[in-house]
C-alpha positions as CSV (number, residue, x, y, z in Angstrom):
1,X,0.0,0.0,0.0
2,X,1.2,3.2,-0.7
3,X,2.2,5.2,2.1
4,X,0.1,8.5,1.4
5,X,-3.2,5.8,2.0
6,X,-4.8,4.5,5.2
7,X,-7.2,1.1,5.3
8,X,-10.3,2.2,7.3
9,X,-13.3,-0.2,8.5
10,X,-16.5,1.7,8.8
11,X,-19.2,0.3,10.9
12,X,-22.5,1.2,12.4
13,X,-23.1,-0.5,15.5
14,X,-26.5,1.0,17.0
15,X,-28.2,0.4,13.5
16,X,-29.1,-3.0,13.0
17,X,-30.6,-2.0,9.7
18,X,-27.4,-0.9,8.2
19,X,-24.7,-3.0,6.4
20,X,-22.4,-5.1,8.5
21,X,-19.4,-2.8,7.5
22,X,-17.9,-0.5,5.1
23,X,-13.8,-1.1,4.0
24,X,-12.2,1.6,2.4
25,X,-8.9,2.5,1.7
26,X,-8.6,6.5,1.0
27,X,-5.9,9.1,2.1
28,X,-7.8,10.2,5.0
29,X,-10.7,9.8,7.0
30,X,-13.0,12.8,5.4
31,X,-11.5,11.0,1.7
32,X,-13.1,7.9,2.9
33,X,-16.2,9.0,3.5
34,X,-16.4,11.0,0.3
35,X,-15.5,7.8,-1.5
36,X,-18.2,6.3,0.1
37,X,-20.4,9.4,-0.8
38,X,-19.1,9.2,-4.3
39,X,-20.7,4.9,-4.9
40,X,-23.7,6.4,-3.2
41,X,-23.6,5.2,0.5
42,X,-24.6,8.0,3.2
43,X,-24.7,5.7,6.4
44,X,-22.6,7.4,8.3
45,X,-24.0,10.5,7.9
46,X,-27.6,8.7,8.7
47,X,-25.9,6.4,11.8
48,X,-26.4,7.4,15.3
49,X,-23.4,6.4,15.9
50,X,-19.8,5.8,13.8
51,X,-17.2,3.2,14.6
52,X,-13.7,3.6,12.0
53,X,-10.8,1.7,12.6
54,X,-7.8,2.9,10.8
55,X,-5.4,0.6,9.6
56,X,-7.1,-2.4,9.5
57,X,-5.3,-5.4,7.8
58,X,-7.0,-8.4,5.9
59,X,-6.2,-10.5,9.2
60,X,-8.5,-7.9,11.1
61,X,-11.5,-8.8,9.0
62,X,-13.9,-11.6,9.0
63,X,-14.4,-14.7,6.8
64,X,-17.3,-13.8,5.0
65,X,-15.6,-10.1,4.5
66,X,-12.2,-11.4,2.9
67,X,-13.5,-13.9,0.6
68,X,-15.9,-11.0,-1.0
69,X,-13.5,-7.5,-1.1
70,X,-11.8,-6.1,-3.3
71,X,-7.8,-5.5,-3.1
72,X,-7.1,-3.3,0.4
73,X,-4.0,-1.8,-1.2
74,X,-5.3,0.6,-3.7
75,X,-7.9,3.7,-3.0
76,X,-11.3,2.7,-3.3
77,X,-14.3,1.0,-1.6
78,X,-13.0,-2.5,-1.0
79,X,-15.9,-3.9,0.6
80,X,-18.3,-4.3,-0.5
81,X,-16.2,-4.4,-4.1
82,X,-15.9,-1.5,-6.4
83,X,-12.6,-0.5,-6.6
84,X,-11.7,-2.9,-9.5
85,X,-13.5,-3.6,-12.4
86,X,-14.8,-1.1,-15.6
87,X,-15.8,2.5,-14.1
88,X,-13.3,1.7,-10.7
89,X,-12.1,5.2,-9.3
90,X,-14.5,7.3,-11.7
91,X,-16.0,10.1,-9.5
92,X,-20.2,10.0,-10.2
């Protein structure tokens, strides 16, 4: 991973409604969350409360989570997966 970019695993405890977790790599916290913005995800701003761990590592994760994200070294939402593929890293 570059050195400029962070790993961050977003998560929404007190909504049981909302996804699991969000992985994103980004250059900061705020880059994350506009990246998250950007594939059309606004939990955290909805949550009533934010967990983000910074610098997580593919051992940090679950199962389920590492057999379905995408690569955790480049910029982009990992999981779930769009930071590979046709249209990866295009701003909406």
């Amino acid at each position: 991973m570059a050195p400029d970019l962070t790993a961050f695993w977003i998560s929404f405890p007190d909504d049981r409604g909302f996804p699991l977790g969000l992985g994103v790599t980004a250059h900061s916290k705020d880059d994350a969350f506009q990246l998250l913005e950007d594939q059309g995800y606004d939990f955290h701003l909805r949550a009533r409360s934010v967990d983000v761990k910074v610098q997580v590592g593919v051992a940090d994760l679950d199962l389920h989570v590492r057999t379905d994200m995408g690569p955790i070294v480049v910029r982009g939402v990992w999981y779930p997966c769009f930071n590979i593929g046709f249209g990866a890293g295009r701003r909406h």
